[in-house]
PDB file of N, CA, C, O and CB in Angstrom:
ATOM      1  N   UNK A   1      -3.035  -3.216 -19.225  1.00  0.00           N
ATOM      2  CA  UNK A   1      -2.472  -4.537 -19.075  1.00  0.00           C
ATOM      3  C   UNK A   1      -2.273  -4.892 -17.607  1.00  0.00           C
ATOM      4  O   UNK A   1      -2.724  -5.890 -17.044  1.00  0.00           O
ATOM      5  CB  UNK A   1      -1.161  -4.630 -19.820  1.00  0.00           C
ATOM      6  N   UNK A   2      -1.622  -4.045 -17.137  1.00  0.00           N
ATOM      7  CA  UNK A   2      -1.444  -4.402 -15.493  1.00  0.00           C
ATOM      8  C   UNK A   2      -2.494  -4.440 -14.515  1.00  0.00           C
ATOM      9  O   UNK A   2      -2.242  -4.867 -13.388  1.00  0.00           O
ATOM     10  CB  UNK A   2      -0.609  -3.477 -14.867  1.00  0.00           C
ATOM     11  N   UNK A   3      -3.821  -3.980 -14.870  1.00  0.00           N
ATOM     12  CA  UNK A   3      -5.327  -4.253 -14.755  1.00  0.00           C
ATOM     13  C   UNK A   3      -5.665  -5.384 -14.714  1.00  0.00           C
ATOM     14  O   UNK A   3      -5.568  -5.878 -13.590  1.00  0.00           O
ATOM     15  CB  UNK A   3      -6.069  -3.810 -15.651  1.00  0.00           C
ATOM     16  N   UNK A   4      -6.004  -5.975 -15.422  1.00  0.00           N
ATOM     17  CA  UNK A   4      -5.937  -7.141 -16.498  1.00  0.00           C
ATOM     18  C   UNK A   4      -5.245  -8.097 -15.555  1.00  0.00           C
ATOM     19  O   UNK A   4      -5.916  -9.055 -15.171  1.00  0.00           O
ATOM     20  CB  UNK A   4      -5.033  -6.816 -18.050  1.00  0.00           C
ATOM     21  N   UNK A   5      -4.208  -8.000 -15.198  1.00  0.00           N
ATOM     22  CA  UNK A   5      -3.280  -9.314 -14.781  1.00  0.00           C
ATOM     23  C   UNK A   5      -3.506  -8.902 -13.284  1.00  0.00           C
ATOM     24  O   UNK A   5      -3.391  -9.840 -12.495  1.00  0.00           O
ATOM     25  CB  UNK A   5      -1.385  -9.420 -15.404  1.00  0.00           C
ATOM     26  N   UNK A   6      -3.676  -8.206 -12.977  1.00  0.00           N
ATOM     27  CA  UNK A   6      -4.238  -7.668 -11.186  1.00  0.00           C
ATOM     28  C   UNK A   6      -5.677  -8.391 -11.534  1.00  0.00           C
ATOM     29  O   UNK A   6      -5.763  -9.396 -10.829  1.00  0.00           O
ATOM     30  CB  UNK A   6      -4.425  -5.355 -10.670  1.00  0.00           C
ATOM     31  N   UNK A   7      -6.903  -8.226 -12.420  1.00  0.00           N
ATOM     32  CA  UNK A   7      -7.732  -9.345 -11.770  1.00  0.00           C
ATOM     33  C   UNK A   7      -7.828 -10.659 -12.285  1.00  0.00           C
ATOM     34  O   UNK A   7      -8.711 -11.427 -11.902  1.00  0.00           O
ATOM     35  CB  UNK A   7      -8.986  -8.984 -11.695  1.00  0.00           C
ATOM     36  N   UNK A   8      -6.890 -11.002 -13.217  1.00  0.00           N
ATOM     37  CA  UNK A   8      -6.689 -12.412 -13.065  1.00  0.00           C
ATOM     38  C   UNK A   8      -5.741 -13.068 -11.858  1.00  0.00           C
ATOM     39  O   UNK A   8      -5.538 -14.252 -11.589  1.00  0.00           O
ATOM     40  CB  UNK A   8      -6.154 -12.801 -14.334  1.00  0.00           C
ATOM     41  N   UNK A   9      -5.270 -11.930 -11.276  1.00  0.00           N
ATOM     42  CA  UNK A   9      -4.706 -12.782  -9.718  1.00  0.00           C
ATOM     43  C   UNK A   9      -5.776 -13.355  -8.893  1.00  0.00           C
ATOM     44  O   UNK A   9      -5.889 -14.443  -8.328  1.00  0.00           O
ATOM     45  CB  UNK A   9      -3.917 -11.712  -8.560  1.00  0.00           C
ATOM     46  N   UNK A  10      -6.804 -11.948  -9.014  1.00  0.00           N
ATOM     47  CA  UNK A  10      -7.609 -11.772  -7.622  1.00  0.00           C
ATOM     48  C   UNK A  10      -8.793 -12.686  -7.892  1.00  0.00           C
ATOM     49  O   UNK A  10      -9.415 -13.005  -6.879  1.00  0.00           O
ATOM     50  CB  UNK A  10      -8.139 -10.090  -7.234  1.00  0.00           C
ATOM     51  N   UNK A  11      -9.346 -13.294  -9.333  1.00  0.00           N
ATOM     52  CA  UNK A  11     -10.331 -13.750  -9.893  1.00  0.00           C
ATOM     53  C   UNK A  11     -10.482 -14.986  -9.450  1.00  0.00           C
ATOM     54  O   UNK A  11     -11.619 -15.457  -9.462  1.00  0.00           O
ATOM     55  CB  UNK A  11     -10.287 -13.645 -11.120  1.00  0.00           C
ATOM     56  N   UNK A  12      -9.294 -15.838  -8.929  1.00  0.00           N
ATOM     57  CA  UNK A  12      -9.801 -16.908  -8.407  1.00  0.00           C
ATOM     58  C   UNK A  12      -9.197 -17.300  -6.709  1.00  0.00           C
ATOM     59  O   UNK A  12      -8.641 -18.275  -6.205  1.00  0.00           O
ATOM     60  CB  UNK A  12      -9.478 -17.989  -9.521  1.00  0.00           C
ATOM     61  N   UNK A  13      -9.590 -16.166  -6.293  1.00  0.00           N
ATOM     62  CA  UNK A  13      -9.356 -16.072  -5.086  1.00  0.00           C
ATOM     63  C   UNK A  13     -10.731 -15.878  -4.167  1.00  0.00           C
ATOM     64  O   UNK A  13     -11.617 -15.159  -4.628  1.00  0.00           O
ATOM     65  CB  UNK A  13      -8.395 -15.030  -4.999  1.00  0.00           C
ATOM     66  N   UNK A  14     -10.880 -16.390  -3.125  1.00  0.00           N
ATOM     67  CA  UNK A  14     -12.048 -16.476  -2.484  1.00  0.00           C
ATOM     68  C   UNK A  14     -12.344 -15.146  -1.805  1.00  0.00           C
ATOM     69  O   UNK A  14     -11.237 -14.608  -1.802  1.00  0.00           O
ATOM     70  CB  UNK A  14     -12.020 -17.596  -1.568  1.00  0.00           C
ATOM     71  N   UNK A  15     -13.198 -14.307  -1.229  1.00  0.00           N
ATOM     72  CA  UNK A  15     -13.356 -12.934  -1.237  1.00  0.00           C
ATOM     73  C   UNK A  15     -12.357 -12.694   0.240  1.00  0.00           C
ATOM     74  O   UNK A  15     -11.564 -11.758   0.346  1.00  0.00           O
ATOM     75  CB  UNK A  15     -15.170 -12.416  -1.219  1.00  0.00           C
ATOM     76  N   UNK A  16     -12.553 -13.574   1.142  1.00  0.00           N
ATOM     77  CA  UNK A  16     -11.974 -13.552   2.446  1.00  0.00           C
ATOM     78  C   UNK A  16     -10.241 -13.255   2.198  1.00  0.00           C
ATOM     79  O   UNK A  16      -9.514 -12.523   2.868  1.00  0.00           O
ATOM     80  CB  UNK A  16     -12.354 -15.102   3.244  1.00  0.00           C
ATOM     81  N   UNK A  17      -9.920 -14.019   1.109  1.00  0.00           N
ATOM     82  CA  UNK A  17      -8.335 -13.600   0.861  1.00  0.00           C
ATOM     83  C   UNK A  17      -7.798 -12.712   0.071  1.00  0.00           C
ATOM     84  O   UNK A  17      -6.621 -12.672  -0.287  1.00  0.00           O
ATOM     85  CB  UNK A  17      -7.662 -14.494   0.458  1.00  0.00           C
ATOM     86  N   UNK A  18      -9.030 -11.676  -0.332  1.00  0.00           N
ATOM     87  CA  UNK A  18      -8.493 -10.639  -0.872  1.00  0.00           C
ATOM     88  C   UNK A  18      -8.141  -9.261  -0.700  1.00  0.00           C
ATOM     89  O   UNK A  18      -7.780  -8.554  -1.641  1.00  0.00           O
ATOM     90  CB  UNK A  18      -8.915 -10.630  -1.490  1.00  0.00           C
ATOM     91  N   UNK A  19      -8.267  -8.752   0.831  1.00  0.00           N
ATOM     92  CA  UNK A  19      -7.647  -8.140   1.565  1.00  0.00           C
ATOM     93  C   UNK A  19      -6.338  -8.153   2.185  1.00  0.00           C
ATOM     94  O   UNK A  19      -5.541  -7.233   2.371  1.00  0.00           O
ATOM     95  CB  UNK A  19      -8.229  -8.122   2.119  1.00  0.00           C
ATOM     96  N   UNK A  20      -6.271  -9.589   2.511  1.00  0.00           N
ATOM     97  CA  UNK A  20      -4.874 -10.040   2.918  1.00  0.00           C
ATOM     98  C   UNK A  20      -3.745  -9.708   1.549  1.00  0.00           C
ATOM     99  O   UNK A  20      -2.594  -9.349   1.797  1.00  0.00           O
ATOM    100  CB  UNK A  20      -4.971 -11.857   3.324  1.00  0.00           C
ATOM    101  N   UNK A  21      -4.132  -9.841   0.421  1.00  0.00           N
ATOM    102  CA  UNK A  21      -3.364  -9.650  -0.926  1.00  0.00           C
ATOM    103  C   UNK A  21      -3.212  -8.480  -1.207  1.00  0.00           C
ATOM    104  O   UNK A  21      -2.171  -8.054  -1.707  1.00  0.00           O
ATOM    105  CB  UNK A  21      -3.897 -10.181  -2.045  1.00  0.00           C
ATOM    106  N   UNK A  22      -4.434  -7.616  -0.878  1.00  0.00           N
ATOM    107  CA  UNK A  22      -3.983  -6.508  -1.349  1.00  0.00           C
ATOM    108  C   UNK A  22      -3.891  -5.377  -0.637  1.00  0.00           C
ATOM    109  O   UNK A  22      -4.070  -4.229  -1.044  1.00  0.00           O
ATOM    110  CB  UNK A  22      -4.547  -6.278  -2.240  1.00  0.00           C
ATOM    111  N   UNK A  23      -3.499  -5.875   0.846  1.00  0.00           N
ATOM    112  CA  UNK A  23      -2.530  -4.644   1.641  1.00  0.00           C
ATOM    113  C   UNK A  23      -1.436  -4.475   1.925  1.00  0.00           C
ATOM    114  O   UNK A  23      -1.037  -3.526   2.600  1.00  0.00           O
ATOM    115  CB  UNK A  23      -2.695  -4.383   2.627  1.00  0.00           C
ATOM    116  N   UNK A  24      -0.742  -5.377   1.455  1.00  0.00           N
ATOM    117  CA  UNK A  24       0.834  -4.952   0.969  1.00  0.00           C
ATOM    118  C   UNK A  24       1.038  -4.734  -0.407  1.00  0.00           C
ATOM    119  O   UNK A  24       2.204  -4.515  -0.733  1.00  0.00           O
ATOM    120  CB  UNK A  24       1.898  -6.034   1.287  1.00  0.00           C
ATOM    121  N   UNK A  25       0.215  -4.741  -1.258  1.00  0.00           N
ATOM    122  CA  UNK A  25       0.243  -3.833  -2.715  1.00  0.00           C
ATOM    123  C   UNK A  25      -0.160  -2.771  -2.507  1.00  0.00           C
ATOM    124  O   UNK A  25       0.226  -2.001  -3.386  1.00  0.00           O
ATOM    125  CB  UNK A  25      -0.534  -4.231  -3.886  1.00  0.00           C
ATOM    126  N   UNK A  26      -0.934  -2.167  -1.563  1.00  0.00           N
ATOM    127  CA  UNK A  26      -1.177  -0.809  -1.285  1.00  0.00           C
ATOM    128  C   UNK A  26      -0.182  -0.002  -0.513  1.00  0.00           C
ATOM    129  O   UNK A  26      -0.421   1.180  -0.265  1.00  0.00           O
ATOM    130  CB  UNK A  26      -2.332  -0.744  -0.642  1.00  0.00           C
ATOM    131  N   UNK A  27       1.003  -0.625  -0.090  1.00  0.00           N
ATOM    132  CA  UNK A  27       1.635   0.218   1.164  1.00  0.00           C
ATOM    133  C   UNK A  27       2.637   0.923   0.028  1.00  0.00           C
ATOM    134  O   UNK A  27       2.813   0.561  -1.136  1.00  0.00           O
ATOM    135  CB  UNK A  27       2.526  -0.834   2.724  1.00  0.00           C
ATOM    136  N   UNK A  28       3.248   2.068   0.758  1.00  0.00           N
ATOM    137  CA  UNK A  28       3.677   2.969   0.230  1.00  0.00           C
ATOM    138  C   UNK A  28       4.893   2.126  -0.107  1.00  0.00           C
ATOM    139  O   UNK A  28       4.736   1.653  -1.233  1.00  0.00           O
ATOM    140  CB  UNK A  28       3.699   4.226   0.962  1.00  0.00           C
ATOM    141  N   UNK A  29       5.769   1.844   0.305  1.00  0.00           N
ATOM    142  CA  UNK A  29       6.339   0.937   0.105  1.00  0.00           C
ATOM    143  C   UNK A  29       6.367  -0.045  -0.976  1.00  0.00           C
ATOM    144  O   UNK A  29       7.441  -0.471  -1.399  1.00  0.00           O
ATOM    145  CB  UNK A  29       6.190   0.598   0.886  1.00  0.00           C
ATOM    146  N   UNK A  30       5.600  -0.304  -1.296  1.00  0.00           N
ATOM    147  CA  UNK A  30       5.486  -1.414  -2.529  1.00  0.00           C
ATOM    148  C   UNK A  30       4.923  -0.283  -3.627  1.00  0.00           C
ATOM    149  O   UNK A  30       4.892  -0.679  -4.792  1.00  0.00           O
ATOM    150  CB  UNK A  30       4.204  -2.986  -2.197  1.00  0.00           C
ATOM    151  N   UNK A  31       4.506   0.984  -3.390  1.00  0.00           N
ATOM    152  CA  UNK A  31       3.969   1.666  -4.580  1.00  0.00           C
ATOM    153  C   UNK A  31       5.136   2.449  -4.947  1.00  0.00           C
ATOM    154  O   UNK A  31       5.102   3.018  -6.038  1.00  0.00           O
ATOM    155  CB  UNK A  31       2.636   2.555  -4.349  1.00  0.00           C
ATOM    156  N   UNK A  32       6.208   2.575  -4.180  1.00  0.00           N
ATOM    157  CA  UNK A  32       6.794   3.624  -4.701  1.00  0.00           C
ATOM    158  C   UNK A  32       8.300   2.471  -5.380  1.00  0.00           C
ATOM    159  O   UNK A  32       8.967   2.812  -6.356  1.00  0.00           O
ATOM    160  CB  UNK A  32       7.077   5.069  -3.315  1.00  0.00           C
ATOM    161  N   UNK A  33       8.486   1.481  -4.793  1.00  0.00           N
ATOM    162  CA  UNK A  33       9.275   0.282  -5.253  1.00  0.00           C
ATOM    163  C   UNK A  33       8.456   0.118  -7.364  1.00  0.00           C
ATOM    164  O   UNK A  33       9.043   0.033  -8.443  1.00  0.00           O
ATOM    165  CB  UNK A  33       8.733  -1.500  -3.725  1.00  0.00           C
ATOM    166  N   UNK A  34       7.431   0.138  -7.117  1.00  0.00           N
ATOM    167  CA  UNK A  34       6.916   0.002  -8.161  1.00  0.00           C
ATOM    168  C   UNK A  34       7.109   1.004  -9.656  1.00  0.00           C
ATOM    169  O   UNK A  34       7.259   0.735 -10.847  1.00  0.00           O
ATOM    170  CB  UNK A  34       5.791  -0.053  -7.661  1.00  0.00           C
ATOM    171  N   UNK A  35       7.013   2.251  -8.865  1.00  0.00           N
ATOM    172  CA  UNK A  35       6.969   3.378  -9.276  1.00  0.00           C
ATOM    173  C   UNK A  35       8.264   3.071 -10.186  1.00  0.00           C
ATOM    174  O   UNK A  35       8.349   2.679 -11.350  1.00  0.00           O
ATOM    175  CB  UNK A  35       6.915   4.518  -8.176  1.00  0.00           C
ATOM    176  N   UNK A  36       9.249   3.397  -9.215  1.00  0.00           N
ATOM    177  CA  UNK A  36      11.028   2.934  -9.994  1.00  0.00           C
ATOM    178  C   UNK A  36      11.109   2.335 -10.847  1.00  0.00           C
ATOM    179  O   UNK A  36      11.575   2.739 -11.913  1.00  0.00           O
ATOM    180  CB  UNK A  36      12.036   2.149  -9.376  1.00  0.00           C
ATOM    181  N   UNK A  37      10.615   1.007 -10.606  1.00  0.00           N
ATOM    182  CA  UNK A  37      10.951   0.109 -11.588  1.00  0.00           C
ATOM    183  C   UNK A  37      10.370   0.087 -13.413  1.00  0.00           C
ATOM    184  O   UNK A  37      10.825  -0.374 -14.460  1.00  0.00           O
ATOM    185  CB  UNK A  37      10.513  -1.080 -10.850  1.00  0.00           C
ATOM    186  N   UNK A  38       8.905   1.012 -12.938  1.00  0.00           N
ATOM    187  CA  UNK A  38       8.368   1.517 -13.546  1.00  0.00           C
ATOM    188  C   UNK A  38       8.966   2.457 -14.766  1.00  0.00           C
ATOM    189  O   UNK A  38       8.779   2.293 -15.971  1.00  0.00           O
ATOM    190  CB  UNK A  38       7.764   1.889 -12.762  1.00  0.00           C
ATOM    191  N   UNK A  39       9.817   3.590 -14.049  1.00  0.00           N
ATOM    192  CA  UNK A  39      10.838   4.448 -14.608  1.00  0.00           C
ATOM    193  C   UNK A  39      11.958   3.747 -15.344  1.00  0.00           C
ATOM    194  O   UNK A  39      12.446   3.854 -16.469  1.00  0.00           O
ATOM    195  CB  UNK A  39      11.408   5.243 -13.550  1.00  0.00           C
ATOM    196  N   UNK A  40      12.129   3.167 -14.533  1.00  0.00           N
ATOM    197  CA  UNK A  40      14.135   2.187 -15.009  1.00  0.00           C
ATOM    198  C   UNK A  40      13.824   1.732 -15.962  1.00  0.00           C
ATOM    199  O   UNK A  40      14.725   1.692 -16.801  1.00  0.00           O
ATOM    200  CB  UNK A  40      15.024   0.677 -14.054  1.00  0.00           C
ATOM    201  N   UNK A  41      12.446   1.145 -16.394  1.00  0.00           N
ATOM    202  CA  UNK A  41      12.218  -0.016 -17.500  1.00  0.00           C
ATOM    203  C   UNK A  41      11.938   1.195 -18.994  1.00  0.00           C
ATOM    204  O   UNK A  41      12.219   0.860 -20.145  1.00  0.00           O
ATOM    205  CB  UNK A  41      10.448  -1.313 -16.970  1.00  0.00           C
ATOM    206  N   UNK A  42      11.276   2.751 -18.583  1.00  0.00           N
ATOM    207  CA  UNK A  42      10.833   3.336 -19.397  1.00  0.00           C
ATOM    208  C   UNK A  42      12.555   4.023 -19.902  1.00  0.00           C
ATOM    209  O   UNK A  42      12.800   4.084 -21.107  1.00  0.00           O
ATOM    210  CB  UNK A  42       9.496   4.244 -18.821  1.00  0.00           C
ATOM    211  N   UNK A  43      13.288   4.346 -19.200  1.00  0.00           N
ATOM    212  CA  UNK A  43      14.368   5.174 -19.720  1.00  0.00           C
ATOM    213  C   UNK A  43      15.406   4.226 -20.228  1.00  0.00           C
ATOM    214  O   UNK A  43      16.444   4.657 -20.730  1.00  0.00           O
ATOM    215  CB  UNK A  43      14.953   6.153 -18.644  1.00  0.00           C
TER     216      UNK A  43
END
């Protein structure tokens, strides 16, 4: 699912702006923010 809705973000985005989008979804920082929330929602 979270696939899925990651390329319906990126799907209508022009190719030039899709680096800019997705290097602060890559920083550790936003993966490990993710991670948590990830957990909190499962327990």
């Amino acid at each position: 699912m979270a696939l899925r809705a990651f390329y319906n973000e990126i799907k209508g985005m022009k190719v030039r702006e899709i680096p800019s989008n997705l290097k602060p979804k890559l920083s550790w920082d936003h993966i490990k923010k993710s991670a948590d929330q990830a957990v909190d929602r499962y327990i």
